[in-house]
ROGU-759120 format. One record per residue (C-alpha): residue in three letters; x, y, z. Coordinates in steps of 0.02 Angstrom, whole numbers, padded with zeros to 5 digits, always signed. Layout:
<atoms>
ALAXYZ...
</atoms>
This chain:
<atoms>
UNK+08255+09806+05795UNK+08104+09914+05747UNK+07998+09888+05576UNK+07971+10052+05501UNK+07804+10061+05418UNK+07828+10007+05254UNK+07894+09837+05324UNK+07708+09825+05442UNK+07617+09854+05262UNK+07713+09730+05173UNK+07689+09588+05319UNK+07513+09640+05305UNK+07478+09627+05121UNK+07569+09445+05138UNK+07448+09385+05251UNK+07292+09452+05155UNK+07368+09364+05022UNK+07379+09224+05121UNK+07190+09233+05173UNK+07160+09277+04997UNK+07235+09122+04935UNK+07134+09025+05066UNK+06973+09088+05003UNK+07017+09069+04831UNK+07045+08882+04834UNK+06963+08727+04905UNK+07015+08542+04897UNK+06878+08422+04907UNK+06913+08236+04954UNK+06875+08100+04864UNK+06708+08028+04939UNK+06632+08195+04971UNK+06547+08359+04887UNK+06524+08518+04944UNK+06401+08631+04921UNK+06452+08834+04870UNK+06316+08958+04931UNK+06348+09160+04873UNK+06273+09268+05005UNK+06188+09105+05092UNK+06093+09048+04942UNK+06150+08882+04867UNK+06231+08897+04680UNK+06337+08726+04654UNK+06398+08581+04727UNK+06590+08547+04703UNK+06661+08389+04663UNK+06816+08310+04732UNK+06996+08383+04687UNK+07056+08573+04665UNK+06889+08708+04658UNK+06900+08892+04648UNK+06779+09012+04747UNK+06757+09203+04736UNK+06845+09294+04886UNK+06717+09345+05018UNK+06562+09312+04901UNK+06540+09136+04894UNK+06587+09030+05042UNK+06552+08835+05086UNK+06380+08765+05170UNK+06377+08583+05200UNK+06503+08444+05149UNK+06419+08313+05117UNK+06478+08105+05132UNK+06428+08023+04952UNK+06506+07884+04988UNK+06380+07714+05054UNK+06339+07736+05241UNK+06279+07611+05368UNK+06158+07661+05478UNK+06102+07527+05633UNK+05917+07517+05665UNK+05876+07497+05849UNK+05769+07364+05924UNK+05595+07399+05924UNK+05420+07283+05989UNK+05325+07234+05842UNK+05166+07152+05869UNK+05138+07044+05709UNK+04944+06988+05660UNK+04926+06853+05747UNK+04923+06960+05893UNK+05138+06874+05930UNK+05260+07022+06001UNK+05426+07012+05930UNK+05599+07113+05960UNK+05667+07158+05784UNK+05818+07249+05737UNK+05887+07309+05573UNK+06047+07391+05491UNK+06016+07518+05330UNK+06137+07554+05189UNK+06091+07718+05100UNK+06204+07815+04996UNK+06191+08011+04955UNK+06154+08044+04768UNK+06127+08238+04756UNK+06207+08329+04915UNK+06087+08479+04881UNK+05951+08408+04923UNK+05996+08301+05044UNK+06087+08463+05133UNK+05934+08583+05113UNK+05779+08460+05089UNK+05788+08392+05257UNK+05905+08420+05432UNK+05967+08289+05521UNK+05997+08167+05383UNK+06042+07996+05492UNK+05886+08028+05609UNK+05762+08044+05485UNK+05824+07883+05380UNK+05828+07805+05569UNK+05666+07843+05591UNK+05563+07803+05423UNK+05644+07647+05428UNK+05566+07575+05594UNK+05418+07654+05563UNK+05419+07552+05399UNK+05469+07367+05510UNK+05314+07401+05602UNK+05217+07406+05470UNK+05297+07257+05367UNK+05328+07146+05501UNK+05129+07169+05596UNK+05041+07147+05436UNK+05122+06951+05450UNK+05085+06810+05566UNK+05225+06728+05668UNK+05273+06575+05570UNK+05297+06683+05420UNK+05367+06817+05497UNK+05515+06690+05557UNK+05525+06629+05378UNK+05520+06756+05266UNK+05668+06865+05310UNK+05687+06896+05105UNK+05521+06958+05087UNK+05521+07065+05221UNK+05692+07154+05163UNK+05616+07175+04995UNK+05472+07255+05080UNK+05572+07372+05173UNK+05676+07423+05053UNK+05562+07457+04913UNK+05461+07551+05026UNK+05586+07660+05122UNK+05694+07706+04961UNK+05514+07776+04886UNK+05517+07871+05043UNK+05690+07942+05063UNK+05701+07987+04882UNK+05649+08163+04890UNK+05779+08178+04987UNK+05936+08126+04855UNK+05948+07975+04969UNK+05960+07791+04901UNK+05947+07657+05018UNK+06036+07515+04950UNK+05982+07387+05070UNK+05896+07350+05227UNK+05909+07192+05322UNK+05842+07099+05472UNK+05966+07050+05596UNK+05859+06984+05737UNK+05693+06954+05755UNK+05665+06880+05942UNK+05512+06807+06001UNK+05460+06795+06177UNK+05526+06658+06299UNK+05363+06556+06323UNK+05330+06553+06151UNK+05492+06501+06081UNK+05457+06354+06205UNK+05303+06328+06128UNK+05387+06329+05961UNK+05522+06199+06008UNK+05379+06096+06064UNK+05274+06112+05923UNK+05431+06071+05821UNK+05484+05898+05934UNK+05300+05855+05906UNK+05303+05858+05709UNK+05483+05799+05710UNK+05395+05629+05804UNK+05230+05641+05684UNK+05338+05640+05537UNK+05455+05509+05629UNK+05287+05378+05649UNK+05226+05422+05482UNK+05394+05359+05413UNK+05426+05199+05494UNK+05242+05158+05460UNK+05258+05192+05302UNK+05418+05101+05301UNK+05318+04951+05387UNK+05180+04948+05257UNK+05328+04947+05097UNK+05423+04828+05190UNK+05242+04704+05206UNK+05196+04732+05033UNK+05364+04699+04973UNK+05368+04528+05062UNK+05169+04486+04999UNK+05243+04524+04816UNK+05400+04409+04860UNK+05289+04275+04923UNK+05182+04302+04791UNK+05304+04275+04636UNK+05374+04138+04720UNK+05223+04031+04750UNK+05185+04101+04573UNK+05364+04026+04494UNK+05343+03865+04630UNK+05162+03858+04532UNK+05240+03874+04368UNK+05390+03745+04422UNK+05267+03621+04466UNK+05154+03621+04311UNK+05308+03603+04193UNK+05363+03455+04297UNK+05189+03377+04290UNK+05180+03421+04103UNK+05374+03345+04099UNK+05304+03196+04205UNK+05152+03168+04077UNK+05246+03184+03916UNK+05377+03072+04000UNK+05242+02924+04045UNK+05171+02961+03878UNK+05317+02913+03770UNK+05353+02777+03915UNK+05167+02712+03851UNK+05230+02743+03692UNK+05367+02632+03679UNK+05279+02505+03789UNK+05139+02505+03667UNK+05270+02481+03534UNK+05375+02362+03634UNK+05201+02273+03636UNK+05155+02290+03470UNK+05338+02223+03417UNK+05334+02069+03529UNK+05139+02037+03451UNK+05193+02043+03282UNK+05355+01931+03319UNK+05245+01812+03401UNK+05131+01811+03256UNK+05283+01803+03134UNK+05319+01622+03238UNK+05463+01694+03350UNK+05438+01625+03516UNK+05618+01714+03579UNK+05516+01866+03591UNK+05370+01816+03728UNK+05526+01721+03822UNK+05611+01885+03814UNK+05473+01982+03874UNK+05414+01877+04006UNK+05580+01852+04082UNK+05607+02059+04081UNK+05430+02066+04179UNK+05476+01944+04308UNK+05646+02000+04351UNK+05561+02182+04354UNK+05427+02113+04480UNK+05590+02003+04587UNK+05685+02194+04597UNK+05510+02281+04660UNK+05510+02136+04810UNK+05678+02180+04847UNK+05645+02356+04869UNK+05504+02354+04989UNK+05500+02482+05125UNK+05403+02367+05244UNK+05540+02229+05246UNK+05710+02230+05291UNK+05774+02036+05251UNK+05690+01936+05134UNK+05723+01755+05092UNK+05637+01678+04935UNK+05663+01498+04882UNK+05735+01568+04720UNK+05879+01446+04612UNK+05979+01507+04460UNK+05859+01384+04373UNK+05693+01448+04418UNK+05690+01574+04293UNK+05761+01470+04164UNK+05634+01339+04184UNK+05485+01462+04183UNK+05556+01534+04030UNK+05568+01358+03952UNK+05377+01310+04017UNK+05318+01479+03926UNK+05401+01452+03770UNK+05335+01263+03743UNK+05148+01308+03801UNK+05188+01440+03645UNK+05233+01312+03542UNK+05076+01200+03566UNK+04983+01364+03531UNK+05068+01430+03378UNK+05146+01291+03328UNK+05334+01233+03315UNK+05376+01370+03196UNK+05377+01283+03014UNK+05170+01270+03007UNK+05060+01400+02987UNK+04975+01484+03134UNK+04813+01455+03190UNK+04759+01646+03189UNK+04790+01632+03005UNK+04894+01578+02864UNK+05035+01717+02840UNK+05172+01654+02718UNK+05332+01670+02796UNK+05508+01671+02684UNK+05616+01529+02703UNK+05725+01535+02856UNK+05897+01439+02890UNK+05883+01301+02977UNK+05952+01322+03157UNK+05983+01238+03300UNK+05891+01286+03446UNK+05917+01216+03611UNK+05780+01110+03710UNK+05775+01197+03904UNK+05670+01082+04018UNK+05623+01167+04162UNK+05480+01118+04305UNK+05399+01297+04339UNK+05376+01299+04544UNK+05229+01341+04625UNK+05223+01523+04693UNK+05271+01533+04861UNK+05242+01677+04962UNK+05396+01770+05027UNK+05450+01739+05182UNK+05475+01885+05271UNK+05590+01910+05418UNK+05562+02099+05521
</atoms>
């Protein structure tokens, strides 16, 4: 079947169309721009969705990524300033802001980024010396970044954020390092027990201390207990004294009976408990002390009397007493005989 030539115009108009219709309109992505030139000179940058050109007058130029890119940093020998030469490596966020400029302000976008930014770790990183090269990662991002984002921004770039990955020291000094570090790990280690040695001594001086302190303090309250004790013992022996004087006086001979008999029965108890002894036998009766008692109390009676005359240290009137019956003990006091001691 042959097309006649009206059919060849018609097919030919629909494809123009077609072409027309292709020129006309442009998508653009989300995440991108394009840039519309009209006879090569740049005129406006489309943004993402549906965008209508003019037919074989304006056309396309670059399509630019606005969305955040990564960009990896190579390794590179830095030498820092204490003369130390380190690896380093790096990874670069930057984002495009205005696609003109970054399309017509400088070719090969990536590269140039690439290349500011190491130029910029030498710089950072060899104005430092080792130790704070290793420990000042933060610092040296801020650097970076500060520095490389002032750089880039003629551009319509914004770098975002730059980091270190790696910085790697050579072999023989990391081994120096790990020395250095097992040698102040054992400094510090001595430093500590000694200083856990001196706490521990001056803790025990300050226990020893307060407790010869309170042992101190214990012993002068018992002495002062002691001393007020044998005080008021003096005390009542003075008045046990002083009673038994003016009973005496009064004509009661019961009371120097009394208090001779407590005497000797104290001394008989301090012969029984003495340490250098272990039997003793003593010619002692049930009498003895009875008749000693008796010989005392009539040797008072020739002295002060029988009780119904005055005494002879002085007339005292006495009021009249009862008349009572006391009874007569005759006793022979024995002659002291020294213990007999058996070992």
């Amino acid at each position: 079947m042959s097309l006649g030539g009206f059919d060849i115009f018609v097919i030919v108009v629909v494809i123009l169309a077609i072409l027309l219709l292709f020129a006309l309109v442009k998508t653009v992505p989300q995440g991108y721009a394009y840039t519309v030139e009209r006879f090569g000179r740049y005129t406006r940058t489309l943004q993402p969705g549906l965008n209508i050109l003019t037919p074989f007058i304006e056309r396309i130029g670059a399509k630019m990524n606005v969305m955040e890119q990564v960009l990896d940093i190579p390794t590179q020998e830095v030498i820092t300033k204490d003369n130390a030469s380190v690896a380093a490596d790096a990874v670069a966020f930057f984002q495009v802001l205005n696609p003109a400029q970054a399309a017509y302000q400088i070719a090969n976008l990536e590269n140039a980024i690439q290349n500011i930014t190491m130029t910029n770790i030498r710089s950072v990183m060899g104005s430092m010396d080792l130790d704070e090269l290793l420990s000042n990662r933060d610092v040296i991002n801020d650097k970076l970044l500060r520095v490389v984002d002032e750089a880039v921004h003629p551009w319509g770039i914004k770098v975002t954020r730059i980091e270190i990955k790696d910085i790697q020291p050579p072999k023989d000094l990391v081994e120096s390092m790990a020395r250095q570090m097992k040698a102040e790990r054992e400094k510090r280690a001595l430093v500590l027990e000694a200083e856990g040695a001196r706490n521990a001594q001056i803790l025990r001086a300050e226990g020893a201390k307060q407790a010869a302190v309170l042992q101190a303090e214990g012993e002068r309250e018992a002495a002062f207990r002691e001393a007020e004790a044998r005080e008021r013992l003096a005390e009542a022996e003075a008045r046990a004294t002083q009673f038994v004087s003016e009973a005496i006086a009064a004509g009661d001979v019961q009371a120097i009976n009394y208090f001779v008999a407590q005497k000797y029965t104290e001394a008989l108890v301090e012969i029984g408990k003495a340490n250098n002894s272990k039997i003793v036998l003593m010619p002692l009766e049930a009498t003895s002390l009875i008749g000693s008692l008796g010989g005392i109390g009539a040797i008072a009676k020739e002295v002060f009397g029988d009780g119904n005359g005055p005494a002879p240290s002085g007339p005292r009137p006495q009021p009249p007493r009862p008349a009572r019956s006391t009874p007569t003990v005759t006793a022979v006091v024995p002659p002291f005989t020294p213990p007999t001691s058996e070992r």
